[in-house]
C-alpha positions as CSV (number, residue, x, y, z in Angstrom):
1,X,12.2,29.5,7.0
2,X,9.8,31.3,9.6
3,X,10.5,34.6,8.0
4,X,9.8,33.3,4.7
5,X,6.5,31.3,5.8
6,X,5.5,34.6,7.7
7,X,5.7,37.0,5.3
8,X,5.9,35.4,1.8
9,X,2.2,35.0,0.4
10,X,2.0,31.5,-1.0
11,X,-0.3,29.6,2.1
12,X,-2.9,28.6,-0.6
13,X,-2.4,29.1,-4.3
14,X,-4.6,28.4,-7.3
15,X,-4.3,28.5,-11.0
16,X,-4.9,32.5,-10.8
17,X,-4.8,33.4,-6.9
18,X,-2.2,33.2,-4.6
19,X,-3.4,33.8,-1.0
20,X,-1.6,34.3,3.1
21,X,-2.7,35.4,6.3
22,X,-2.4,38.8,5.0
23,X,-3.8,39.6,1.9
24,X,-4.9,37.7,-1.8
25,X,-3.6,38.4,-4.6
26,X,-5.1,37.7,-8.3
27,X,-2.0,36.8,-10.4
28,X,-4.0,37.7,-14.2
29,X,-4.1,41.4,-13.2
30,X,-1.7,42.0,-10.3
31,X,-4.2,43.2,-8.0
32,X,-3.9,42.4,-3.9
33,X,-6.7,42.9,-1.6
34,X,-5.6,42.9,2.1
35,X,-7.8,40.4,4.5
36,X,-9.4,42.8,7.1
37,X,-12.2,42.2,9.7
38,X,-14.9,42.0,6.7
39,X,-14.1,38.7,6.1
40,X,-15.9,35.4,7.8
41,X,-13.0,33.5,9.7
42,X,-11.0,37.0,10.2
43,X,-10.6,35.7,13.9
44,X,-8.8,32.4,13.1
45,X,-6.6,34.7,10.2
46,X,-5.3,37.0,13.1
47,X,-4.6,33.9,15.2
48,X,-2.5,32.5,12.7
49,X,-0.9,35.7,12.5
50,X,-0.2,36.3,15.9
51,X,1.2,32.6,16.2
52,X,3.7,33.0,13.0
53,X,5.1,36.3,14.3
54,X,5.4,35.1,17.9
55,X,7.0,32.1,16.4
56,X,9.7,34.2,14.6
57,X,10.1,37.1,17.2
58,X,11.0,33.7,19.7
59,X,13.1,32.2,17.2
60,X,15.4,35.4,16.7
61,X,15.7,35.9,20.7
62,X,16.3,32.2,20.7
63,X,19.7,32.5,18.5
64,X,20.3,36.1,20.4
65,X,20.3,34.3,23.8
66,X,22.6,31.2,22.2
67,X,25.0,33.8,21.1
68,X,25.0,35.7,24.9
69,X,25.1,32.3,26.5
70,X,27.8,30.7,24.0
71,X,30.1,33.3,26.6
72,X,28.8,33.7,29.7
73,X,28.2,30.0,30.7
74,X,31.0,27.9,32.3
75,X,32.7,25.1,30.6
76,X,30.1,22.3,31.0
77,X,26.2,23.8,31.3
78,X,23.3,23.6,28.9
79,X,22.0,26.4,26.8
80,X,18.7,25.4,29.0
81,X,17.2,28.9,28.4
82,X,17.9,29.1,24.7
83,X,16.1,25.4,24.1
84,X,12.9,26.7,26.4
85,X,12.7,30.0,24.0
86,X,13.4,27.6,20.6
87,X,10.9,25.2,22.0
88,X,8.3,28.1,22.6
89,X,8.7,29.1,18.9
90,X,8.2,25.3,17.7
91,X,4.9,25.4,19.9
92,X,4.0,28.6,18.4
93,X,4.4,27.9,14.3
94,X,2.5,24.5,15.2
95,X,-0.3,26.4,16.4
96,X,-0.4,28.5,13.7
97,X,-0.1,25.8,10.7
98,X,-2.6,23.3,13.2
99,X,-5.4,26.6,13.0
100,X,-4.8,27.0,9.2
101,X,-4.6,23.1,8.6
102,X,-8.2,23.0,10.3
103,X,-9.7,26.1,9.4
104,X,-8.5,26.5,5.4
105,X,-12.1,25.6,4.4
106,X,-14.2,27.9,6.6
107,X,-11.7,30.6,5.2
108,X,-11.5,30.6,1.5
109,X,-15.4,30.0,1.2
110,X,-16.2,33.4,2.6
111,X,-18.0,35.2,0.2
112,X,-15.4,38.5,0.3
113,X,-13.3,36.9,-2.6
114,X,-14.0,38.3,-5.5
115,X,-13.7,34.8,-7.2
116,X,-13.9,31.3,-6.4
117,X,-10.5,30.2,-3.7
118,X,-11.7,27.1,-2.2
119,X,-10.4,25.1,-5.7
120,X,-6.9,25.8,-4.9
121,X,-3.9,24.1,-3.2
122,X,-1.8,23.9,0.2
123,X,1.3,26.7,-1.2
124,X,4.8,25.9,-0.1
125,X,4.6,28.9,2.6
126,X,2.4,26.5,4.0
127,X,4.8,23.4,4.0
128,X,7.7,25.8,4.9
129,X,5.6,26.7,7.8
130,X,5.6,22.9,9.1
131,X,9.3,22.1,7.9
132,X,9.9,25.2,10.4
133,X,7.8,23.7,13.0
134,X,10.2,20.4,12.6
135,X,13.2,21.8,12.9
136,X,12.4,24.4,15.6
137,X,11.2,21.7,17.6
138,X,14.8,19.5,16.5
139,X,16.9,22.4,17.3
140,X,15.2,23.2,20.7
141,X,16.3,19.4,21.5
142,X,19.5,20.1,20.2
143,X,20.1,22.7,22.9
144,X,18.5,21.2,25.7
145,X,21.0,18.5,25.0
146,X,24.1,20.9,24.0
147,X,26.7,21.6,26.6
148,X,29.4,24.0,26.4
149,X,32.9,22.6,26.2
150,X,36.1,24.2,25.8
């Protein structure tokens, strides 16, 4: 889901736009333009960015720890360190979705579109980004909780 909320670009969609935290993309002629520094809330785009790929990069060392824990722990112990890293990734994709969530305005009126983007709609990128959030924050639980047994 993080990967796919990451890098799929479907955060805000329209009737002929579809738009991400990297680049917008007119769907009538197939054309993308990346978002770069020109545009008005760049600083809040890169902060989303930052938060989504921290999120995933923590969520992948979170199942690589799982896996190196799963046989070095003894018979009894909690996958502590795994749940801290899965809980850091929930924390991360929360921040990220809570800076788009309260910044989506400010960023599609910026006069850089080449058309109007402010008349379009939450994408499901977007609500895969907080169904991540969910169930990175139920699976960090679930390890805090999880002991090895034999």
């Amino acid at each position: 889901l993080l990967f796919i909320s990451t890098i799929d670009n479907a955060w805000w969609v329209g009737e002929n736009f579809s738009t991400d935290v990297w680049r917008m993309c007119f769907t009538n002629n197939s054309v993308c333009i990346a978002i770069t520094d020109q545009f008005r809330e760049y600083q809040s785009i890169q902060a989303v960015q930052a938060a989504m790929i921290l999120s995933t990069i923590f969520c992948c060392v979170a199942f690589l720890v799982f896996i190196l824990q799963l046989f070095r722990l003894k018979q009894g112990e909690r996958f502590v360190l795994t749940s801290i890293i899965q809980l850091l990734s929930c924390l991360c994709v929360m921040i990220a979705a809570s800076i788009y969530t309260d910044r989506h305005e400010e960023l599609h009126k910026s006069m850089e579109y080449s058309f109007e983007v402010s008349e379009g709609q939450y994408g499901y990128s977007f609500v895969l980004a907080w169904i991540a959030f969910a169930f990175t924050l139920i699976s960090g639980a679930m390890y805090l909780v999880l002991r090895k047994r034999k």
